[in-house]
N, C-alpha and C positions, 0 to 999 in steps of 0.2 A: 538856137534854143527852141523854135518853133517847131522845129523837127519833132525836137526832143518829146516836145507837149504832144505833137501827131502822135507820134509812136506809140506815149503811153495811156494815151484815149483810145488808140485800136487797142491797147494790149490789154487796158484795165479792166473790159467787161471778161476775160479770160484769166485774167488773176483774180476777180472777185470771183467766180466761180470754182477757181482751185482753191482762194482763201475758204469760201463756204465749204466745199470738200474736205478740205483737211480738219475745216473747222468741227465739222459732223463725225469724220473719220474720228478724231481727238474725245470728243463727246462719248463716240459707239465705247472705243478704247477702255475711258473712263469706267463706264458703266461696267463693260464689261470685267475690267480691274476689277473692281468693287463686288463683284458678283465672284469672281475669283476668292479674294481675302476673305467676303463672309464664309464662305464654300471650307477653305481653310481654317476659320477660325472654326466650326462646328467638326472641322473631322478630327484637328488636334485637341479640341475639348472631348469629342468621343472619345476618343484615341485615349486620354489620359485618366477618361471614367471606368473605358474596360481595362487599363492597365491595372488602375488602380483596385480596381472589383477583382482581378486575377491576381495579384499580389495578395489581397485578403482573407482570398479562397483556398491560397496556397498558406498560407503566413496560416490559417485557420484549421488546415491540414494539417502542418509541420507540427505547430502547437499543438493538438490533439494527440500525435502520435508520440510528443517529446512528453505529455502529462501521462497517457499510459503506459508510457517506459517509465516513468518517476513513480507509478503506485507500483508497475510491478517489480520492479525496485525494492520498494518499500516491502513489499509481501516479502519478500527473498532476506531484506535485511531481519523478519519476525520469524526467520524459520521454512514457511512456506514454499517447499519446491515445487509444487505440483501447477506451478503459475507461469500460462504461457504468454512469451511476449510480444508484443506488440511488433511488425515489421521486421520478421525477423526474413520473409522473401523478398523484401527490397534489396535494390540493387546500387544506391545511392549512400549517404554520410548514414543514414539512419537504420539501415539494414545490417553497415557492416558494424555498429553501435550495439542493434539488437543480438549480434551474433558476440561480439563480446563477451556482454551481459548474461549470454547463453551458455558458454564457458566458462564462466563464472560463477554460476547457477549450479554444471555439474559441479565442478569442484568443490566445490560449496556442501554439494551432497553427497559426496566422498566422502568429505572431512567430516560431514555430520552421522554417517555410518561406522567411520572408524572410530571416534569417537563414543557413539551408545559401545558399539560392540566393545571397545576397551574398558567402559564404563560396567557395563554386564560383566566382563570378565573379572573387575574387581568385584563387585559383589557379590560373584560366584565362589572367588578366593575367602572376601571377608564370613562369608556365612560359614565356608567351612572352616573357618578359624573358630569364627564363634564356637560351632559343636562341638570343635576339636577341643577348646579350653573350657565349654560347658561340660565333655564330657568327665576333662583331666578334673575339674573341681568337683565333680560330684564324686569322682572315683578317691580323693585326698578327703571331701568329708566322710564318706562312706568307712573309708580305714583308719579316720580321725575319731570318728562317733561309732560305738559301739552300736551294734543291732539291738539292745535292750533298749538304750535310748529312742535311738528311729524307732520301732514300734510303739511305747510311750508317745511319740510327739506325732506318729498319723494319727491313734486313737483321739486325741487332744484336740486336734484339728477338728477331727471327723465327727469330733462332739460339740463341738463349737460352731462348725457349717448345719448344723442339723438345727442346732438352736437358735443361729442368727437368719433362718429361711425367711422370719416373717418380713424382715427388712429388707433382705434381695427380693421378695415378689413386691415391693412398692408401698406397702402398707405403713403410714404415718402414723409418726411418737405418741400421737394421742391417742390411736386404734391399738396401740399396744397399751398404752398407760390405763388405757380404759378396763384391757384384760386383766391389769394386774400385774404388770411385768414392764421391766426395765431395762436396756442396758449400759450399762454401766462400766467401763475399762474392761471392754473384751469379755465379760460374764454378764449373764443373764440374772437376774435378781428377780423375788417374790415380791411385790410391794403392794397394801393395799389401794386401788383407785378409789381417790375420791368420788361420792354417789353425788 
C-alpha cells in the first residue's frame, strides 16, 4: 500500500493540474454556452419581430387590395362600369379574383346595353302607338262632331284664354278683385271692388 501512496503523491501534483485544466476548460465552455443561448435568444426574438412585422405588411397589403376589390365591387353592384379594379396584373389568388370580377363587370355591361336598347325600343313602339291612337281618336271625334261645333268650341276657348291671361301671368285674386273682376266657374264676371 506504500507503493500505492508513492505513486499517487508523484501522480497527484499532475492530476491537480489536469483537474485545474479541465476545471477552467468547463468554466471557458460554460461561458461560452451562455454567450451561445443569449446569441440565440436575440436572433430568434429578431427573427420573430421581422416575421411578424412582414406578416403585417403583407396581411396590410392583401387587406388593402381585398377592401378595393369590395368598393369596386360595390360601384359595379350601383351601375358604375367605368370602375377599374384593383390587381387585376397580379399574378397570384387575387389577380386571378380581379379578373373574374372583370368578366363580370363586361357582362354586366352587355346586359346593361341590351337592356336600355330594348327599353328604347319599347318606348320607341309605345310612342308610336300613342300617335297612332291619338291620331285614330281625333279622326273618330272629328267624324263624331260636326265642324259647326269644332268651330263654336276654338272660338269658346279662344275667348276664355284671352280673358283668363291675367292669371297665367301671376297676378293675385286681389289685383284682380281690386280691378273689378272675378273669376268665377270658368267666366269672367264684372263685380264692384270694394274702395
Amino acid at each position: 500500500m506504500n507503493d500505492l501512496g508513492h505513486i499517487y503523491d508523484r501522480v497527484r501534483p499532475a492530476l491537480v493540474k489536469i483537474m485545474a485544466s479541465a476545471g477552467a476548460r468547463s468554466q471557458v465552455a460554460e461561458v461560452h454556452a451562455e454567450e451561445i443561448r443569449q446569441t440565440l435568444i436575440w436572433v430568434i426574438g429578431l427573427s420573430t419581430v421581422l416575421v411578424g412585422l412582414t406578416a403585417v405588411l403583407f396581411g396590410q397589403r392583401i387587406a388593402e387590395t381585398v377592401a378595393s376589390m369590395t368598393a369596386a365591387m360595390r360601384q359595379l353592384g350601383e351601375g358604375r362600369f367605368d370602375v377599374i379594379l384593383p390587381g387585376l396584373g397580379r399574378k397570384e389568388e387575387l389577380g386571378e379574383m380581379a379578373k373574374s370580377v372583370e368578366m363580370f363587370k363586361l357582362k354586366a355591361r352587355q346586359r346593361a346595353r341590351a337592356e336600355l336598347d330594348a327599353s328604347a325600343e319599347l318606348d320607341r313602339v309605345a310612342a308610336e302607338q300613342r300617335k297612332a291612337d291619338i291620331a285614330r281618336l281625333a279622326g273618330e271625334f272629328e267624324s263624331a262632331v260636326g265642324s259647326d261645333y269644332r268651330r263654336r268650341l276654338i272660338r269658346t276657348i279662344r275667348a276664355r284664354s284671352v280673358r283668363a291671361q291675367p292669371y297665367r301671368r301671376g297676378r293675385s285674386r286681389q289685383a284682380t278683385l281690386r280691378r273689378g273682376r272675378i273669376f268665377i266657374g270658368g267666366d269672367l264676371r264684372q263685380r264692384s271692388a270694394p274702395r
